[in-house]
Jmol script that loads the backbone (N, CA, C; Angstrom):
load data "model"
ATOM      1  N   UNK A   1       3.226   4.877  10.077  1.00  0.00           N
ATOM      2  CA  UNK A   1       3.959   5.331  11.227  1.00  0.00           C
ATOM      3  C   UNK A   1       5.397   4.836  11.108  1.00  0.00           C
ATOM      4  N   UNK A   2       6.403   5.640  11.153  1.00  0.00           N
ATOM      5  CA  UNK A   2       8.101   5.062  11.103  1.00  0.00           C
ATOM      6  C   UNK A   2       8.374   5.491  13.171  1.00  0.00           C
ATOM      7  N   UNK A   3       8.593   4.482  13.032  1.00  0.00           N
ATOM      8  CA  UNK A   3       9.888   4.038  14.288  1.00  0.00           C
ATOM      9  C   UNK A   3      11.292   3.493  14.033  1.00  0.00           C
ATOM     10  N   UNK A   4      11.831   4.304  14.625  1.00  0.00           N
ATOM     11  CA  UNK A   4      13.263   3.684  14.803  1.00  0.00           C
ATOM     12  C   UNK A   4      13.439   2.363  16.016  1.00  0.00           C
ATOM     13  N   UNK A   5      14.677   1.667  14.915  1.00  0.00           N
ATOM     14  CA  UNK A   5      14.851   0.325  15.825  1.00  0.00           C
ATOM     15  C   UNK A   5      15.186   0.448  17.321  1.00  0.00           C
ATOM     16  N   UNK A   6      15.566   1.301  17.928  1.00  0.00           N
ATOM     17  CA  UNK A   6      15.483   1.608  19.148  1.00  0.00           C
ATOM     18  C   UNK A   6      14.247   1.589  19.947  1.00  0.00           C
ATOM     19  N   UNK A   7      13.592   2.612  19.595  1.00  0.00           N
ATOM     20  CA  UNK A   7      11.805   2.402  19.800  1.00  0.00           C
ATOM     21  C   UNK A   7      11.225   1.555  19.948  1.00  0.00           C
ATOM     22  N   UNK A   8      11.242   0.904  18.456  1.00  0.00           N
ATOM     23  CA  UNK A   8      10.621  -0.338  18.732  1.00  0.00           C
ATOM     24  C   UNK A   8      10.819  -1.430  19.923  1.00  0.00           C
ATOM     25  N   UNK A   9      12.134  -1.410  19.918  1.00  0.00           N
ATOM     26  CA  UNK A   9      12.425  -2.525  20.742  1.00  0.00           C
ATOM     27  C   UNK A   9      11.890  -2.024  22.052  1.00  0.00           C
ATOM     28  N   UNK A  10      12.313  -1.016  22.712  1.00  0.00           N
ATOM     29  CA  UNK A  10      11.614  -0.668  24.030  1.00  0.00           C
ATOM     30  C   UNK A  10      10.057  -0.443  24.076  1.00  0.00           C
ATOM     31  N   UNK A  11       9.196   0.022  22.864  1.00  0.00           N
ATOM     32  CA  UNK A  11       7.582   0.103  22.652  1.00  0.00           C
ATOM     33  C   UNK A  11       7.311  -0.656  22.173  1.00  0.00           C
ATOM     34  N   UNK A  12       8.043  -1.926  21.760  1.00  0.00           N
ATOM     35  CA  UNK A  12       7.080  -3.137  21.114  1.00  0.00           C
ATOM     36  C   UNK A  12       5.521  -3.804  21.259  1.00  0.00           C
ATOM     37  N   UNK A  13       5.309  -3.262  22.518  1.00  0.00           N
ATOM     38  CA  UNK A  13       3.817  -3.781  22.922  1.00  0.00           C
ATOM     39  C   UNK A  13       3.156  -2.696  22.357  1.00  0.00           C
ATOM     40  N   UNK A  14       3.472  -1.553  22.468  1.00  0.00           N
ATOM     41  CA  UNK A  14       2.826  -0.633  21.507  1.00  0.00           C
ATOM     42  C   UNK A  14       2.412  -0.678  20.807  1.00  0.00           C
ATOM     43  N   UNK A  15       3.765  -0.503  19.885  1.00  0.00           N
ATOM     44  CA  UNK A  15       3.528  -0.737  18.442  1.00  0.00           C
ATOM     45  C   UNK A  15       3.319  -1.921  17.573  1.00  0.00           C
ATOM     46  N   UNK A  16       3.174  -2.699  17.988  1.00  0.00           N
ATOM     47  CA  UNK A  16       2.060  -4.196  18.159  1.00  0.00           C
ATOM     48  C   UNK A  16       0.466  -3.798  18.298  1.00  0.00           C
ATOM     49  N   UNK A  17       0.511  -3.062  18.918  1.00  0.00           N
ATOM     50  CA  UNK A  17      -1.132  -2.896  19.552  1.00  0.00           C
ATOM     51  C   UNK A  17      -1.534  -2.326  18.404  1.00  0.00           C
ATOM     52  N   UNK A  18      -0.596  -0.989  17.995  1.00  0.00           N
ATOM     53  CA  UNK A  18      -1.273   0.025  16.161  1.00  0.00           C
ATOM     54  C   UNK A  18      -1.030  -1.322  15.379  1.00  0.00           C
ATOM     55  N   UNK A  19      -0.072  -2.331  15.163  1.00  0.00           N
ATOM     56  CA  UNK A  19      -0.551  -3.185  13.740  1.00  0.00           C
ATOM     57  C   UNK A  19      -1.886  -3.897  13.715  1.00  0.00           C
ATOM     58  N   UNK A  20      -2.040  -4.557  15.266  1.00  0.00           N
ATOM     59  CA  UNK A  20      -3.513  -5.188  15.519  1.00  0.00           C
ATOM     60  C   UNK A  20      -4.532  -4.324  15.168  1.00  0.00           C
ATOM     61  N   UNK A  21      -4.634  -2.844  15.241  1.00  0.00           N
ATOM     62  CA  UNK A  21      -5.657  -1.681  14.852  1.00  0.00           C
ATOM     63  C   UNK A  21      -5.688  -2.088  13.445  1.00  0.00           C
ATOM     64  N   UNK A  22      -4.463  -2.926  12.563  1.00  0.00           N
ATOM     65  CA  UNK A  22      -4.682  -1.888  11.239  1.00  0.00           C
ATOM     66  C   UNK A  22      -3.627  -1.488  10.603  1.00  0.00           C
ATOM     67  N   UNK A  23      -2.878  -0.756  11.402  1.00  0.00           N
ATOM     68  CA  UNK A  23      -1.963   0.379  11.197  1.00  0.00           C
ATOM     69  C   UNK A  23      -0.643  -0.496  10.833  1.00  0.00           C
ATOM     70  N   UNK A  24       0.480   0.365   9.543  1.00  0.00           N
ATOM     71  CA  UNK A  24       1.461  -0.316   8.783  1.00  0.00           C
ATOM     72  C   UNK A  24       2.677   0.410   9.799  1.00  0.00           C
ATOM     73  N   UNK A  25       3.830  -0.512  10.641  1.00  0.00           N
ATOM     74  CA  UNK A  25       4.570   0.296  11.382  1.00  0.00           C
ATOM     75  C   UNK A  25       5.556  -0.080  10.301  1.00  0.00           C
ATOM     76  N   UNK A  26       6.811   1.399  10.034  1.00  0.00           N
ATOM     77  CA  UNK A  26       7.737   1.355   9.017  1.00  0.00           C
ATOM     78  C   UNK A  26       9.123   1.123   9.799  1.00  0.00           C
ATOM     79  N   UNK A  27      10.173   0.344  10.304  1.00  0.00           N
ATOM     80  CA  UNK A  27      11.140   0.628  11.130  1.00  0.00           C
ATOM     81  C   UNK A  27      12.418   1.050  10.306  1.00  0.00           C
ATOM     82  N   UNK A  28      13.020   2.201  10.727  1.00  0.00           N
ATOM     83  CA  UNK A  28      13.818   2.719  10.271  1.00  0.00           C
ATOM     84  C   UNK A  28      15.424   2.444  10.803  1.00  0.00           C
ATOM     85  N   UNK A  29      16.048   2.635  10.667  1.00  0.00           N
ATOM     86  CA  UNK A  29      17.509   2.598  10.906  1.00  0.00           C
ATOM     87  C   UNK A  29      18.080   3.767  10.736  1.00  0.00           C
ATOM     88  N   UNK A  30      18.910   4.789  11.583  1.00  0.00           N
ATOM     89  CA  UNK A  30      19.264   6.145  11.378  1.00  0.00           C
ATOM     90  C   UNK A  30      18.252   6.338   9.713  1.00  0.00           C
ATOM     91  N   UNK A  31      16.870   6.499  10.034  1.00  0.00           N
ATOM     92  CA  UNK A  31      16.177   7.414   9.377  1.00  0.00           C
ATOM     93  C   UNK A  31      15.931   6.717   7.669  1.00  0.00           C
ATOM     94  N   UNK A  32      16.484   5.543   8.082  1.00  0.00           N
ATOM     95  CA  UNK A  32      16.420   5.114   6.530  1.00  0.00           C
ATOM     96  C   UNK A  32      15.507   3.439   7.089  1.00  0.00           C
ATOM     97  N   UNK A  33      14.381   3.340   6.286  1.00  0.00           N
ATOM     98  CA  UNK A  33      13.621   2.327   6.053  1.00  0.00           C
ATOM     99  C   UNK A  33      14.248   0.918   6.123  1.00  0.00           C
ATOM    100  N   UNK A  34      13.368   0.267   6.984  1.00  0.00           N
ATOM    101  CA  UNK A  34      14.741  -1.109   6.922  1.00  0.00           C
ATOM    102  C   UNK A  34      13.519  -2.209   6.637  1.00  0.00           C
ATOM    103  N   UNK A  35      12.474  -2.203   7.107  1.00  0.00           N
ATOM    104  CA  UNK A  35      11.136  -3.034   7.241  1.00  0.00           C
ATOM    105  C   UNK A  35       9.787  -2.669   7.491  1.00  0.00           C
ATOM    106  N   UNK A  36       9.154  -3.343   6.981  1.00  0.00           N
ATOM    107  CA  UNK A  36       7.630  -2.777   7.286  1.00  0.00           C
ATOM    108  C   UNK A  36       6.723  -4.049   8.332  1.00  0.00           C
ATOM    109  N   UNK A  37       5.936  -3.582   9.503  1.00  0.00           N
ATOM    110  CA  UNK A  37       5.456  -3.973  10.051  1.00  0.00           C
ATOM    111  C   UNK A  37       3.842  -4.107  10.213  1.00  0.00           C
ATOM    112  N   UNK A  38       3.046  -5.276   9.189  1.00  0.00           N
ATOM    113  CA  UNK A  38       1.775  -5.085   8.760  1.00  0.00           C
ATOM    114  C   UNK A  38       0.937  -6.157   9.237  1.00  0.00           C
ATOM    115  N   UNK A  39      -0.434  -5.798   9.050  1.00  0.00           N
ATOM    116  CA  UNK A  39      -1.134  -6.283   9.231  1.00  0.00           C
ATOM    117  C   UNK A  39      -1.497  -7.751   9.323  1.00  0.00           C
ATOM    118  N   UNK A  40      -1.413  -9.136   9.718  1.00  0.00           N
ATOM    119  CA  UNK A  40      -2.027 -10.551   8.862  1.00  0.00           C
ATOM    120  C   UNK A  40      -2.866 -10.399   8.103  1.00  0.00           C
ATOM    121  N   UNK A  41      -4.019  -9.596   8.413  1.00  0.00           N
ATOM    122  CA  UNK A  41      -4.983  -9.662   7.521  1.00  0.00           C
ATOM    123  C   UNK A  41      -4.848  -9.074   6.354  1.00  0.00           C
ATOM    124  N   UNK A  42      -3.677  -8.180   5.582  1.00  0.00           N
ATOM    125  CA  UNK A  42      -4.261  -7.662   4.772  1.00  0.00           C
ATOM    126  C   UNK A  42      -2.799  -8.196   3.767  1.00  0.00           C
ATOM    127  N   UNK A  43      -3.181  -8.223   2.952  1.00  0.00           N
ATOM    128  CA  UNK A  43      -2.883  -9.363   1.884  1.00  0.00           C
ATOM    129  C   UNK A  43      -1.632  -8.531   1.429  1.00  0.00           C
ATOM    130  N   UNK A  44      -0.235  -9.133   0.992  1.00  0.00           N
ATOM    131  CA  UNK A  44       0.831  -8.504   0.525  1.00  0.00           C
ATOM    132  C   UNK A  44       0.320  -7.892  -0.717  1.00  0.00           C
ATOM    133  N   UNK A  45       1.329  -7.645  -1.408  1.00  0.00           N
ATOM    134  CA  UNK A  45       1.115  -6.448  -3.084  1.00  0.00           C
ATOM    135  C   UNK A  45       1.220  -7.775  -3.848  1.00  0.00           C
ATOM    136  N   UNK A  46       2.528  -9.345  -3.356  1.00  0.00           N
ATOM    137  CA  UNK A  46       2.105 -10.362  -4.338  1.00  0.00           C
ATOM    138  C   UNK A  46       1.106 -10.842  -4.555  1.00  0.00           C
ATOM    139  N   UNK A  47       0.636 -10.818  -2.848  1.00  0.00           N
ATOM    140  CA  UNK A  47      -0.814 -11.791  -2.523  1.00  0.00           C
ATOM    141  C   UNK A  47      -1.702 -11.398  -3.012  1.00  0.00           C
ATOM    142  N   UNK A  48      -1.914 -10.362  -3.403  1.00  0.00           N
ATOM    143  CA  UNK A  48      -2.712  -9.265  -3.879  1.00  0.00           C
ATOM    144  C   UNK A  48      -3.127  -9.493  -5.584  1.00  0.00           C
ATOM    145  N   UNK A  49      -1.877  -9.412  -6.082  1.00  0.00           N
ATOM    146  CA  UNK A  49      -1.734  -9.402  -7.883  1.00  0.00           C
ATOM    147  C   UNK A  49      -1.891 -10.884  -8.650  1.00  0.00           C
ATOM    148  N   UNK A  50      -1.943 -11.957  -7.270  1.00  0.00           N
ATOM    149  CA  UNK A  50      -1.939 -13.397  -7.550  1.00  0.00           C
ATOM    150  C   UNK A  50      -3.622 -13.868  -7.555  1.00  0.00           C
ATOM    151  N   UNK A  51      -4.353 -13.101  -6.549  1.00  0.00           N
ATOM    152  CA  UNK A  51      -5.547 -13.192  -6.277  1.00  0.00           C
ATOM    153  C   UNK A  51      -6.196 -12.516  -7.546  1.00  0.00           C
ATOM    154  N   UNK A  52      -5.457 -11.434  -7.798  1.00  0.00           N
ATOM    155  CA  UNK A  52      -6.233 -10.433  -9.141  1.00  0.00           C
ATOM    156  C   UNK A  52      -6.425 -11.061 -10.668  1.00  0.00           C
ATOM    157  N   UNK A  53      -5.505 -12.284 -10.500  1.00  0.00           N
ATOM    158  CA  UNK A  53      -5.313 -13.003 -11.364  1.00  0.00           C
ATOM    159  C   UNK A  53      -4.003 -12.345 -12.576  1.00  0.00           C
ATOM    160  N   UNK A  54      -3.583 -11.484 -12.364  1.00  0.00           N
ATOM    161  CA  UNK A  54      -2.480 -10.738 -12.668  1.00  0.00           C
ATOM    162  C   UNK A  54      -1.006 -11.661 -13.133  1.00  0.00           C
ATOM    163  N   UNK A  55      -0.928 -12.112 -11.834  1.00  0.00           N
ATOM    164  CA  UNK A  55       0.298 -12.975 -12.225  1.00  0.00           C
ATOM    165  C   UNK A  55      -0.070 -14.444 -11.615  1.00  0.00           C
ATOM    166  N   UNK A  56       0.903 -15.092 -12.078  1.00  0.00           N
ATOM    167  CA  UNK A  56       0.544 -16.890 -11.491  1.00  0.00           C
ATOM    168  C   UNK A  56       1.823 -17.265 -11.123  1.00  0.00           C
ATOM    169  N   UNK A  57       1.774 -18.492  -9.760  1.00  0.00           N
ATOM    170  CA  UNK A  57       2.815 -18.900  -9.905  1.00  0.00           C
ATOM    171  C   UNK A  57       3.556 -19.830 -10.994  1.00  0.00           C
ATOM    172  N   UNK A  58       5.012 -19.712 -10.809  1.00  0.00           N
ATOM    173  CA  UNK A  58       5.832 -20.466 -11.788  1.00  0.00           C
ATOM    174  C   UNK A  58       5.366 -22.095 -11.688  1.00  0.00           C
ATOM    175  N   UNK A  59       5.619 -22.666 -13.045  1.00  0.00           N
ATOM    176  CA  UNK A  59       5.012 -24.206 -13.542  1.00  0.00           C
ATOM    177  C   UNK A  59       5.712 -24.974 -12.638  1.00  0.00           C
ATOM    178  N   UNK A  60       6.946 -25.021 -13.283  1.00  0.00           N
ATOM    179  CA  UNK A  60       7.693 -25.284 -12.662  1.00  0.00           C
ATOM    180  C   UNK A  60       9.258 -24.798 -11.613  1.00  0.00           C
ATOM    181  N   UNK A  61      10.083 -25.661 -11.184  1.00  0.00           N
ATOM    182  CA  UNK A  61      11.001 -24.998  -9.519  1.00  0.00           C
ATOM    183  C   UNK A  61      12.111 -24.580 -10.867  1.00  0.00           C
ATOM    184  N   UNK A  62      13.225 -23.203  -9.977  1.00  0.00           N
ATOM    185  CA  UNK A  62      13.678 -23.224 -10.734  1.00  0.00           C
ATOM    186  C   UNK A  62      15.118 -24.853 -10.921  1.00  0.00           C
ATOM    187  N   UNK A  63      15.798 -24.265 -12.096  1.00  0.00           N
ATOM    188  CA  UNK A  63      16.575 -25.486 -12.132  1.00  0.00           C
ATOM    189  C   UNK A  63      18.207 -25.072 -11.427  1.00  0.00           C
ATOM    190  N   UNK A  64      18.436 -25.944 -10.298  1.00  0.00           N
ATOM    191  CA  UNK A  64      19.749 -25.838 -10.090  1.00  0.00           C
ATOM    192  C   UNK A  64      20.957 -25.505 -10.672  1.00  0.00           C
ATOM    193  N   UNK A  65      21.923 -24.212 -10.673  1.00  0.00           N
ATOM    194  CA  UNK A  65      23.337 -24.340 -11.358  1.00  0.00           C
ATOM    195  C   UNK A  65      24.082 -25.448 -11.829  1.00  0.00           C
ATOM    196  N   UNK A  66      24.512 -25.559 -13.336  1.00  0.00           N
ATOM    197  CA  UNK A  66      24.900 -26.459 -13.954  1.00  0.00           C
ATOM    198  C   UNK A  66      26.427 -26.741 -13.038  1.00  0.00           C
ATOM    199  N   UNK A  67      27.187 -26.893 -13.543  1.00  0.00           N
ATOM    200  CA  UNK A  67      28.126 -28.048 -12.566  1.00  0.00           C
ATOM    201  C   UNK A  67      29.654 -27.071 -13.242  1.00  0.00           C
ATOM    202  N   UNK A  68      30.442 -26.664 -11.747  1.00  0.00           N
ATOM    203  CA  UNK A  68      31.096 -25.416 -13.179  1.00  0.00           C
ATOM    204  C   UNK A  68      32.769 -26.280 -14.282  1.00  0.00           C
ATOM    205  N   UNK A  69      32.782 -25.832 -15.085  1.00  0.00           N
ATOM    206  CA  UNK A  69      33.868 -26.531 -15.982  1.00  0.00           C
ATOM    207  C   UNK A  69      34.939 -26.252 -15.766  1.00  0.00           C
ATOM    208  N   UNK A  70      35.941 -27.030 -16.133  1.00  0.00           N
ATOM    209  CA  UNK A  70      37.330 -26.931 -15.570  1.00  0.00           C
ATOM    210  C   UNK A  70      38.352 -26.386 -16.958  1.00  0.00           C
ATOM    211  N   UNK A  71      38.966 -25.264 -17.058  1.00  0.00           N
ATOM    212  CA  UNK A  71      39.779 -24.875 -18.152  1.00  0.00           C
ATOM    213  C   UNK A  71      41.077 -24.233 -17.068  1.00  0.00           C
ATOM    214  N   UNK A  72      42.357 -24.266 -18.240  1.00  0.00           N
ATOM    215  CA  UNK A  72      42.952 -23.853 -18.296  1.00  0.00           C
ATOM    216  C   UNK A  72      43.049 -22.405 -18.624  1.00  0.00           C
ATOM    217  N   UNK A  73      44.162 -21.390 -17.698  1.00  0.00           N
ATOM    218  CA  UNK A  73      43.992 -20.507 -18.608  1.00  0.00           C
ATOM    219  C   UNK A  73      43.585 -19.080 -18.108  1.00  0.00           C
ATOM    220  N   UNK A  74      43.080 -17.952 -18.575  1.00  0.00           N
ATOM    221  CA  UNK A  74      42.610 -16.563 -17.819  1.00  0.00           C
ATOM    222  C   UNK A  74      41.629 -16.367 -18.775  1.00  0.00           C
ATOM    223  N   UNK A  75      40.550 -16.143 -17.529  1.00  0.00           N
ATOM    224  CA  UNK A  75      38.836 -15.906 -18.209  1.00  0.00           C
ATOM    225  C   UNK A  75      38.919 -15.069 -19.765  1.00  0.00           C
ATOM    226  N   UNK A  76      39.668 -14.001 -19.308  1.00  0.00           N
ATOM    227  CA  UNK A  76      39.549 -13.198 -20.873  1.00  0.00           C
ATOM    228  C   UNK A  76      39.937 -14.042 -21.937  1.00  0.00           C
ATOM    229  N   UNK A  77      40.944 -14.972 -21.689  1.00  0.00           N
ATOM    230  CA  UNK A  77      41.771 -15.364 -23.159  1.00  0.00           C
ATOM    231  C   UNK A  77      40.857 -16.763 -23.381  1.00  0.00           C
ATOM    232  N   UNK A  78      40.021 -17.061 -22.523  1.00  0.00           N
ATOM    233  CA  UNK A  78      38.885 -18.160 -23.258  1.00  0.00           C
ATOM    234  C   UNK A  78      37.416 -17.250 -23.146  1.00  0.00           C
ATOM    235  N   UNK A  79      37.576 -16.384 -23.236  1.00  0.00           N
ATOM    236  CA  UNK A  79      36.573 -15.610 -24.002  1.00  0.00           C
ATOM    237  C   UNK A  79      36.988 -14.911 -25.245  1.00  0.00           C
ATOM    238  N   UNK A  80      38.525 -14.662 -25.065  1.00  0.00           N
ATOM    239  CA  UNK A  80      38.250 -14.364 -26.730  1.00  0.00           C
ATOM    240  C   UNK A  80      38.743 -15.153 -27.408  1.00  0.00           C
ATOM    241  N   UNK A  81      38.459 -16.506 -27.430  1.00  0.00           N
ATOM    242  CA  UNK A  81      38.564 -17.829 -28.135  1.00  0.00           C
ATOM    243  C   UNK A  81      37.235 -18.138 -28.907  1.00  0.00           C
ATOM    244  N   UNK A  82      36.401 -17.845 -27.496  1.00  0.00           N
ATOM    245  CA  UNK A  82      34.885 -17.836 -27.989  1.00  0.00           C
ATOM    246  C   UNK A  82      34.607 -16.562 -28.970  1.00  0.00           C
ATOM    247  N   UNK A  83      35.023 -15.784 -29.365  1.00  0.00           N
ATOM    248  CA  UNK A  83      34.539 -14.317 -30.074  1.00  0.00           C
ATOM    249  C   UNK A  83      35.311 -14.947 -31.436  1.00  0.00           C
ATOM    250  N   UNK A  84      36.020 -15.953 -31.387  1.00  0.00           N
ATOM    251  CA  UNK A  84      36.695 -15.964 -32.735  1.00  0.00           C
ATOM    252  C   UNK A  84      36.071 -16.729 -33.637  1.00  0.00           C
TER     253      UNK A  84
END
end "model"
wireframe off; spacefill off
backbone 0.3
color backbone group
């Protein structure tokens, strides 16, 4: 079912009541998809492919941006320092 954000906001008990049924509400924005409004019970597409054994989470977090360096100079002309 697509509703626009207008809708929703004034039928929210509504359209609350179809997700409790079950039902996936799509909210749109002048006609274009902005969010989907689903179920608790029913498991995302990750939750889904993680359970399937499909994918796993990562070992480890990722690692923070290195620390940035200080040059002299215009990006191109210490890049083509590096090409030489």
């Amino acid at each position: 079912m697509d509703v626009g954000v207008r809708e929703l906001r004034d039928k929210l008990s509504r359209h609350l009541a179809e997700v409790r049924a079950g039902h996936t509400v799509t909210v749109t924005d002048h006609g274009e998809p902005i969010a989907r409004i689903v179920p608790v019970q029913r498991p995302t597409k990750l939750e889904q492919l993680r359970k399937e054994g499909r994918i796993r989470p990562a070992r480890k977090r990722k690692q923070s941006a290195p620390e940035p360096v200080s040059a002299d100079g215009r990006v191109s002309d210490l890049v083509g320092e590096q090409r030489r």
